[in-house]
C-alpha positions as protocol buffer text, in pm:
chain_id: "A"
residue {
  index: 1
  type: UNK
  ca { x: -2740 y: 1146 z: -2099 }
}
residue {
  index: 2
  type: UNK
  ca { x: -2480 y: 1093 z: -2366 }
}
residue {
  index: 3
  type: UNK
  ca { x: -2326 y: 749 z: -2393 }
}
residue {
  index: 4
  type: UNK
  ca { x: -1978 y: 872 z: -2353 }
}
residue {
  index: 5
  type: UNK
  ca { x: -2033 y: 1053 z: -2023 }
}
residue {
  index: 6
  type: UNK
  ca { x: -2228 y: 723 z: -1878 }
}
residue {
  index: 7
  type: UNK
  ca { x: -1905 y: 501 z: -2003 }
}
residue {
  index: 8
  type: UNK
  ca { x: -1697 y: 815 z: -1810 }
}
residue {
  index: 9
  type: UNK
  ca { x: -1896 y: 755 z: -1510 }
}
residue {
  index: 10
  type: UNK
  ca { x: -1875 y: 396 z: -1508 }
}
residue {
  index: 11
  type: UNK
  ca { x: -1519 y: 383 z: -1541 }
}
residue {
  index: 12
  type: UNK
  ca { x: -1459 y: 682 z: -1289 }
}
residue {
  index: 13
  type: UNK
  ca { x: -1631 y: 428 z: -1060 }
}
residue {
  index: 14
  type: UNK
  ca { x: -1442 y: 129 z: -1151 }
}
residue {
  index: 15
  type: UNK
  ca { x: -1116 y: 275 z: -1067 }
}
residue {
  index: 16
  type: UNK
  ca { x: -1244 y: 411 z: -757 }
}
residue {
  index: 17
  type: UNK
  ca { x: -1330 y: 51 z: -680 }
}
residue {
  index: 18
  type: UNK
  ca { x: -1007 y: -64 z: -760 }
}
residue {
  index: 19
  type: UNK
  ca { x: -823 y: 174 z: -542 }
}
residue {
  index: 20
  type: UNK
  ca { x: -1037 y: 98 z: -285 }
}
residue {
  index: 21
  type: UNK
  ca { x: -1036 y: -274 z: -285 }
}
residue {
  index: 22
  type: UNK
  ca { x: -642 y: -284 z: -363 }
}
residue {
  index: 23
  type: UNK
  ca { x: -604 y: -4 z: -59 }
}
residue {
  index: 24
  type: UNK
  ca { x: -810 y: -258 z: 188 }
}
residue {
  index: 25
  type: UNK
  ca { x: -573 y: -565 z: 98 }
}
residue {
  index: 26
  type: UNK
  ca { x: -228 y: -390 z: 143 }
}
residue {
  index: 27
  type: UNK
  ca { x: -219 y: -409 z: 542 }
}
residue {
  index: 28
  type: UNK
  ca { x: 67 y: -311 z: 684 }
}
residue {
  index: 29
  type: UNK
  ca { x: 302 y: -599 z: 790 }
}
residue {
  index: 30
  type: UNK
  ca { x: 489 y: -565 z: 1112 }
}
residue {
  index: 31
  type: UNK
  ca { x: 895 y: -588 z: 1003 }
}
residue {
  index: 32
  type: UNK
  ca { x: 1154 y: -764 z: 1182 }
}
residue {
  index: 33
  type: UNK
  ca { x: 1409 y: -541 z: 1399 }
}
residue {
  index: 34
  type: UNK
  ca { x: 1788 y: -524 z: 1261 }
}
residue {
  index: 35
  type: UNK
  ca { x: 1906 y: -372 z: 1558 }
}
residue {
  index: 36
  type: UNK
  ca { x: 2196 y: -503 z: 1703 }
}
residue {
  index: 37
  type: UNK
  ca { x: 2385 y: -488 z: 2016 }
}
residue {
  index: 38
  type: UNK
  ca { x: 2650 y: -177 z: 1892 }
}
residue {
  index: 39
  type: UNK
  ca { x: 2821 y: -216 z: 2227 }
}
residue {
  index: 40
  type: UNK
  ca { x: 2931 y: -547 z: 2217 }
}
residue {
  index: 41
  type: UNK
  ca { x: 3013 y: -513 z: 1839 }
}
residue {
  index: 42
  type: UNK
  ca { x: 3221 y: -212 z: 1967 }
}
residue {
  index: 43
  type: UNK
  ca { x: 3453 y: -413 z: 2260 }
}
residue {
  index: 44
  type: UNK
  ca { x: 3516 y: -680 z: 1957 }
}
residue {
  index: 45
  type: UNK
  ca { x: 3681 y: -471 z: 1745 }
}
């Protein structure tokens, strides 16, 4: 095989790598609620 297609392959497999490794450390981080009460904002006003 050609040396440039080997380097290709190698750094096709790399990135996939990357993507998957950066994918599998990004878990999804439960948010805080900003609801409020609109009612008793409401009868303030």
């Amino acid at each position: 095989m050609p040396r440039g297609l080997i380097f290709l392959v190698i750094l096709i497999l790399i990135l996939i790598g990357g993507i998957f490794l950066l994918s599998k450390s990004a878990d999804e981080v439960p948010v805080k609620s900003i609801e409020t009460d609109v009612s008793s904002n409401a009868a303030a006003n």
